[in-house]
C-alpha positions in Angstrom: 77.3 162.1 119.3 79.3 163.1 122.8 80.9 160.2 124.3 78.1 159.9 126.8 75.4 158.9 124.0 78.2 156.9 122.4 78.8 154.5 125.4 75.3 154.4 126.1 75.1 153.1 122.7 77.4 150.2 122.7 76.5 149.2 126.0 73.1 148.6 124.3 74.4 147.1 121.4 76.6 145.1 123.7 73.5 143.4 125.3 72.8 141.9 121.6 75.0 138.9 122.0 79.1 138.9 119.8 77.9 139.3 116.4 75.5 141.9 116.1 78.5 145.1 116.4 81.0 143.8 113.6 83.0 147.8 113.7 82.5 151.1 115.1 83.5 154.2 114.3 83.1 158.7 115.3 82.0 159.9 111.8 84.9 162.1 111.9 86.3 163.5 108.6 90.0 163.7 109.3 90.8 167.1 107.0 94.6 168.0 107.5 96.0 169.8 110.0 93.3 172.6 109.3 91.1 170.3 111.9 88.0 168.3 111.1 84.8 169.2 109.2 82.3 171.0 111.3 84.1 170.1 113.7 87.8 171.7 113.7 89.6 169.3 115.4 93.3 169.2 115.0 94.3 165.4 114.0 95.9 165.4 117.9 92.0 165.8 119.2 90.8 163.0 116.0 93.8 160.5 117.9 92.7 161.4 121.3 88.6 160.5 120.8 89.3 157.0 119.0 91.8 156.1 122.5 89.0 157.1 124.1 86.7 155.4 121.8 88.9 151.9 122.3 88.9 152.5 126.1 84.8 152.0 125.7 84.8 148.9 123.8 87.2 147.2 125.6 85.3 148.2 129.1 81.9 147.4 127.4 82.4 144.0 125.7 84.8 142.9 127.8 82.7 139.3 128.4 82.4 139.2 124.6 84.5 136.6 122.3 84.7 139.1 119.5 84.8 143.4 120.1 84.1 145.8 117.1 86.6 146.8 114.8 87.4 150.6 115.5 87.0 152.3 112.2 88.1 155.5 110.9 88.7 158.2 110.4 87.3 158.8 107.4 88.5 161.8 105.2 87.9 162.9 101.9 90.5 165.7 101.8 94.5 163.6 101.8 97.1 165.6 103.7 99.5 163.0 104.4 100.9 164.7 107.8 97.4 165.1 109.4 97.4 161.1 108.5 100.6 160.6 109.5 100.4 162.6 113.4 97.2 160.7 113.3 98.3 157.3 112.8 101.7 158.1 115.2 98.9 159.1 118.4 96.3 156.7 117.6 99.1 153.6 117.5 97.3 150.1 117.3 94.0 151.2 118.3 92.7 151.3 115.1 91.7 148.4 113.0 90.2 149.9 109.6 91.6 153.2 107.9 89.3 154.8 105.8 89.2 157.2 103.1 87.1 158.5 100.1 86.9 160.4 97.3 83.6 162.7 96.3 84.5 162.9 92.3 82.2 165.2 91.6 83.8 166.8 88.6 85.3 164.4 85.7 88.1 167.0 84.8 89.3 167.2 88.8 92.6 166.1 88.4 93.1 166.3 92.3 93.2 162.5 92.8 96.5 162.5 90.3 97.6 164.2 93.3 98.3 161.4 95.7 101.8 160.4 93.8 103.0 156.9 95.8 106.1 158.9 96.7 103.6 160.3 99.4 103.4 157.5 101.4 
């Protein structure tokens, strides 16, 4: 979705009244510094789209009591400097950090990974 459908979009949902919209988010996979699924995009271009993505919701429910959560940016892939030049651009303009895990093989060991010395 370009960010023409996507304020279109919540300048509908906006018309619902505050508590129809509880978070919003671009579908983006964040991938590394290799870019985004599909999509290629370095984490600098992930950072850039959720400012913009804030920018909309403030500007669109601007008369509301409550504003979506931004949420993202998803990822199933963790490369702790895409996350971390991401997080650094994207600053407080993002209220939920997601991430999953597709454990599609029992013996994948890939998750044993992610040590807490990462962080």
């Amino acid at each position: 979705m370009g960010f023409f459908q996507c304020e279109a979009f919540l300048k509908f949902t906006s018309t619902l009244g505050d508590s129809n919209v509880l978070g919003f988010g671009l579908g983006y996979e964040l991938i590394g510094n290799g870019g985004v699924s599909q999509g290629l995009l370095s984490p600098t271009e992930v950072a850039n789209d959720f400012l913009k993505l804030k920018d909309i919701i403030k500007t669109t429910f601007v008369d509301h009591e409550l504003q979506p959560l931004i949420i993202g940016p998803d990822g199933n892939i963790f490369d702790i400097d895409a996350y971390r030049t991401f997080l650094s651009l994207v600053g407080d303009s993002l209220d939920v950090i997601t991430w999953h895990i597709y454990s599609e093989n029992p013996l994948d060991q890939s998750i044993n990974e992610i040590s807490p010395d990462s962080r």
